[in-house]
Every structure is written in structure tokens, then in C-alpha cells.
C-alpha positions as MATLAB code, in Angstrom:
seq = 'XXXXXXXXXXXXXXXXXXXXXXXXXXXXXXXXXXXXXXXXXXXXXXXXXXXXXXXXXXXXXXXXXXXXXXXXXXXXXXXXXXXXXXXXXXXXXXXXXXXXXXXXXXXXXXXXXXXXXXXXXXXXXXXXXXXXXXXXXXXXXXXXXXXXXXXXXXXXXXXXXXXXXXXXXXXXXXXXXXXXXXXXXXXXXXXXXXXXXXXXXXXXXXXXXXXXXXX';
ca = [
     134.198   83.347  104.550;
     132.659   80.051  102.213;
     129.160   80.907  103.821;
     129.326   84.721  102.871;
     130.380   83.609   99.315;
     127.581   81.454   98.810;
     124.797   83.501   99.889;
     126.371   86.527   97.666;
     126.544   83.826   94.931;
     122.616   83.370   95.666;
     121.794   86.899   95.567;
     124.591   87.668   92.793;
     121.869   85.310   90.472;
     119.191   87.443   91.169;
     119.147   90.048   88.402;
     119.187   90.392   85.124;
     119.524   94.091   82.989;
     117.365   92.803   80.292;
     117.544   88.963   79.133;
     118.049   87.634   75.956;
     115.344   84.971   76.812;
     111.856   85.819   75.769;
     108.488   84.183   76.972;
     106.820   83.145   73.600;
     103.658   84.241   72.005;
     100.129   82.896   73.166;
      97.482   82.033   70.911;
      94.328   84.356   72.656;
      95.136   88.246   72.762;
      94.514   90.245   76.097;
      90.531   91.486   76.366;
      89.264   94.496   78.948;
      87.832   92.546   82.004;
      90.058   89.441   81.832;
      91.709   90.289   84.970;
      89.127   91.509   86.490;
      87.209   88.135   85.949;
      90.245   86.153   87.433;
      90.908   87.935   90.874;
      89.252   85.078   92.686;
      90.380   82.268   91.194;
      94.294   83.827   90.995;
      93.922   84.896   94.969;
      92.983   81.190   95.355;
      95.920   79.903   93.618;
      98.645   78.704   95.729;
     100.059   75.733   93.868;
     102.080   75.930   90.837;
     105.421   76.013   89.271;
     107.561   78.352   86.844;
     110.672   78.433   85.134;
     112.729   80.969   83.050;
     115.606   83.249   84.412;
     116.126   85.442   86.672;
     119.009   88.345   87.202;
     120.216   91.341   89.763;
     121.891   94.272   88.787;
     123.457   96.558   91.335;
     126.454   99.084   91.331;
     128.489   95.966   92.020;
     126.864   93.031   90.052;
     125.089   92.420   86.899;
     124.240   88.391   86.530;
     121.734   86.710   85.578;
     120.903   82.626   86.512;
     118.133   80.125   85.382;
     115.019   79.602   87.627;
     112.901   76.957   88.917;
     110.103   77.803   91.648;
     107.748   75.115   92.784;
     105.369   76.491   95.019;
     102.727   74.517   97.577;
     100.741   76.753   99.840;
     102.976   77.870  102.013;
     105.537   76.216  101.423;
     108.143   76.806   98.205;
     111.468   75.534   96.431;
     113.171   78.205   94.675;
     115.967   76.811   92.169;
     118.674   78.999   91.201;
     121.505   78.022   89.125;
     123.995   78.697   86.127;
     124.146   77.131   82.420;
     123.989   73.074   82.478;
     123.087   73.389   86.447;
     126.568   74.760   87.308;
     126.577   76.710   90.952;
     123.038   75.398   91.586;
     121.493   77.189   95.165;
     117.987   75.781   96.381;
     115.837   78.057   98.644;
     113.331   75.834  100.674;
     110.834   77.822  102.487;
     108.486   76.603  105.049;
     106.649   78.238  107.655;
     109.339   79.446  110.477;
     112.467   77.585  108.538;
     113.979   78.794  105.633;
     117.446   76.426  104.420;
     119.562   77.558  101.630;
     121.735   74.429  100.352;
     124.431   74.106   97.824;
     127.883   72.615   97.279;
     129.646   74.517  100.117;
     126.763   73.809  102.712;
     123.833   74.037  104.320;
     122.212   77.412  106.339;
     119.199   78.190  107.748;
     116.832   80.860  109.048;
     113.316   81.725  110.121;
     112.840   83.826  106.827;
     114.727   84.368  103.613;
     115.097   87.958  104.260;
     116.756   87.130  107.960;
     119.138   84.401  106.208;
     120.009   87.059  103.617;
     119.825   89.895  105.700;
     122.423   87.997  108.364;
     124.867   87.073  105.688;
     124.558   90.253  103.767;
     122.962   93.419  105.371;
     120.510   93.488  102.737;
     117.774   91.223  101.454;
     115.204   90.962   98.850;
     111.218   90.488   99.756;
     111.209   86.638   98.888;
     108.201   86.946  101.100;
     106.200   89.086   98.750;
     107.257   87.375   95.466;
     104.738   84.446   95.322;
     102.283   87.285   95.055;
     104.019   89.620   93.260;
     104.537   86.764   90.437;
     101.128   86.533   90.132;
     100.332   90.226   89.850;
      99.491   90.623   93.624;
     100.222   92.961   96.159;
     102.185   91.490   99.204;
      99.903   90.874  102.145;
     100.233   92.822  105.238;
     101.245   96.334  103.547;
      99.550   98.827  101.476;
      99.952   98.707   97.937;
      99.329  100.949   94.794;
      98.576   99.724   91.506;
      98.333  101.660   87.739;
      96.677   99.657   85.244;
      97.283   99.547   81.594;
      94.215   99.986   78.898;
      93.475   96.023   79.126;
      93.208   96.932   82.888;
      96.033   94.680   83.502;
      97.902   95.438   85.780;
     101.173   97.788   84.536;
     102.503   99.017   87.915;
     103.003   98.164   92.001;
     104.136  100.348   94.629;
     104.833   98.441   97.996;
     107.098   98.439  100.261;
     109.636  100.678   98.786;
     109.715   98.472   95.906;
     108.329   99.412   92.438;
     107.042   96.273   90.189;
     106.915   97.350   86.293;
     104.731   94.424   85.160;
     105.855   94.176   80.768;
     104.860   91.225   79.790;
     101.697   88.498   79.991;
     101.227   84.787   79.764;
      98.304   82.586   79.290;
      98.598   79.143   80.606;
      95.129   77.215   82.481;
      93.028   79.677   82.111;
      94.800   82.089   83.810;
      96.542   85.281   82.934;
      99.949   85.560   84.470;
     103.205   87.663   84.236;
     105.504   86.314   82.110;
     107.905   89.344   82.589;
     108.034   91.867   85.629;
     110.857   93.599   86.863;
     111.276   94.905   90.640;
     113.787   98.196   91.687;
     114.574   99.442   95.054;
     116.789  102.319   94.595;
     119.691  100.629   92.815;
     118.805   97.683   92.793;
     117.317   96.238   89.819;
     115.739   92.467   89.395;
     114.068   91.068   86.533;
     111.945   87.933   85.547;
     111.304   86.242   82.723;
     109.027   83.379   82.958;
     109.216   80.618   79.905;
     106.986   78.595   81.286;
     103.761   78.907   83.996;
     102.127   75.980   85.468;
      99.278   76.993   87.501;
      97.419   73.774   89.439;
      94.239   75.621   90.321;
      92.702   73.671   93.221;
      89.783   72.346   90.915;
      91.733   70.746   88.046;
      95.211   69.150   88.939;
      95.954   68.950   84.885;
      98.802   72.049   84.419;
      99.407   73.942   81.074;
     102.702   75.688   79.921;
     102.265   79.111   79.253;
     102.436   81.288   76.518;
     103.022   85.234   76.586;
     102.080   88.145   75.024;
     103.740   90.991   74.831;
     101.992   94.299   76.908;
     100.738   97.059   74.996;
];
């Protein structure tokens, strides 16, 4: 069926086994107490954008797609899309209403995981990922951190789901990850951000980031 290839296209772009791309290099190093200093302002933070790629691996699939994620409080466009923009899927989220939209159609649902979930049997916690790509635990559910010796963070337990956080960028002040990858059994997905743009609530003006490398 066209509308079960296109959401298994979606989710088919949603993991990569380790990406060629790399985040680059920032110019300020990692210091005890940095995140620590942050946790108010990053909770805060709900506008911002990213970009970099994004892959899946499973027993079935190993791909990997470029990424675009704009989000505005609660409400988010997640790009997803091949070399050039080829097989582009866009993910609008907005309270109640999710739509997924690409060349073969149009499909909706009151969450991501229910429009994934209903097409696939499975889903991925697109819920939990605009905290999670900020090095958050998910709200609503217990979660379980391990910190590295820059008492970053370097692990989350949550919901079944295990987020190995390997990489940092610096962009507006903020400290963000520029690499994380999430299993669940499996399944395997990995991020690697090129480029943060955090719009912190106080100062529209947006910085790319730059990442360093965890210890």
C-alpha cells in the first residue's frame, strides 16, 4: 500500500550506524559546572532549530537521511530527506494533530507515535526527542542519568530507551548535543547535529554551533 511505503520510507531515514558527517570543533573546551549552570536557562528553551543527519538501523534497515527540525514551543517541523532533497518527508507536530506530507500524500494523527504506530506496529518517542536533543529527560516518566567527569551528561535511561550522549556543541551560550545515539533493543538511531540554533527567549539573535568531542 503507497501510504505504508511512505511512512516506512519516514522511519527507514531514521538511523544511521555511524555517519561519516562530523559536528566540527568549538573554540571554548568543556569546564566542571557548565551544565550545571545552564539547567534553567536549557529547561526554558523551547525555540530553536538544528540540522545534520539522522539514520535507523534495524535487522531490516540501515539508512541514514539529512535533517532539519525547527522547533516553537509546542509546536515542531521535522524535515527528513535524501541527498539534493530527494524523498523529502515533513513531520508537523502540533498539539492533538500530527500530519506527515510528502510526494505520495498527506496523513495525519493525534501523535507521531499513533501515526507511526498505525502504519507500522512500532514507533519511535518523537515525543521525548525535543528533550532528549537537548540532554533532557522526557517529561512524564522517570529517568536515570550517568554523568561523565565534566558532569555532562554521558547516559539516559527512560522509557526502555537508552541515550549514549558522545558528542557536545557550543552555540549561544549554551551547551548542546551535537551527537547522541538512542537503542531500544535492536533498534539503533543516531544524530549528528552540524549545526544548533538555540533562540533563548531573551535574545532572538541565533548562533551556529560548534562541537567538541566528549572525553
Amino acid at each position: 500500500m503507497n501510504h505504508l511505503r511512505v511512512v516506512i520510507a519516514f522511519i527507514a531515514a531514521l538511523v544511521i550506524s555511524g555517519c561519516a558527517v562530523s559536528p566540527p570543533s568549538p573554540s571554548v573546551d568543556r569546564e566542571k559546572g557548565d551544565w550545571e549552570h545552564q539547567q534553567q536557562r536549557l529547561e526554558a528553551l523551547n525555540e530553536w532549530q538544528l540540522s545534520g543527519k539522522i539514520g535507523l538501523r534495524s535487522p531490516r534497515q540501515n539508512r541514514s537521511a539529512n535533517l532539519d527540525w525547527t522547533q516553537q514551543a509546542a509546536d515542531y517541523t521535522i524535515m527528513v530527506s535524501g541527498p539534493f532533497g530527494v524523498g523529502r518527508n515533513t513531520l508537523q507536530g502540533h498539539p492533538g494533530d500530527v500530519t506527515l506530507r510528502n510526494g505520495e500524500g498527506t496523513f495525519s494523527a493525534a501523535t507521531p507515535e499513533q501515526l507511526m504506530e498505525q502504519q507500522l506496529g512500532w514507533s519511535l518517542p518523537v515525543s521525548s526527542l525535543d528533550r532528549w536533543v537537548r540532554g533532557l529527560a522526557a517529561n512524564g516518566s522517570q529517568g536515570t542519568f550517568s554523568y561523565d567527569d565534566d558532569g555532562f551528561p554521558a547516559t539516559l535511561e527512560q522509557d526502555g530507551w537508552t541515550i549514549n550522549y558522545l558528542q557536545w556543541s557550543y552555540a549561544n551560550g549554551y551547551w548542546l548535543p551535537g551527537r547522541l545515539r538512542l537503542t531500544y533493543g535492536d533498534i539503533q538511531v543516531t544524530f549528528v547535529i552540524t549545526r544548533w540554533q538555540p533562540q533563548p527567549q531573551q535574545n532572538g539573535a541565533a548562533q551556529s554551533a560548534q562541537t567538541v568531542p566528549s572525553n
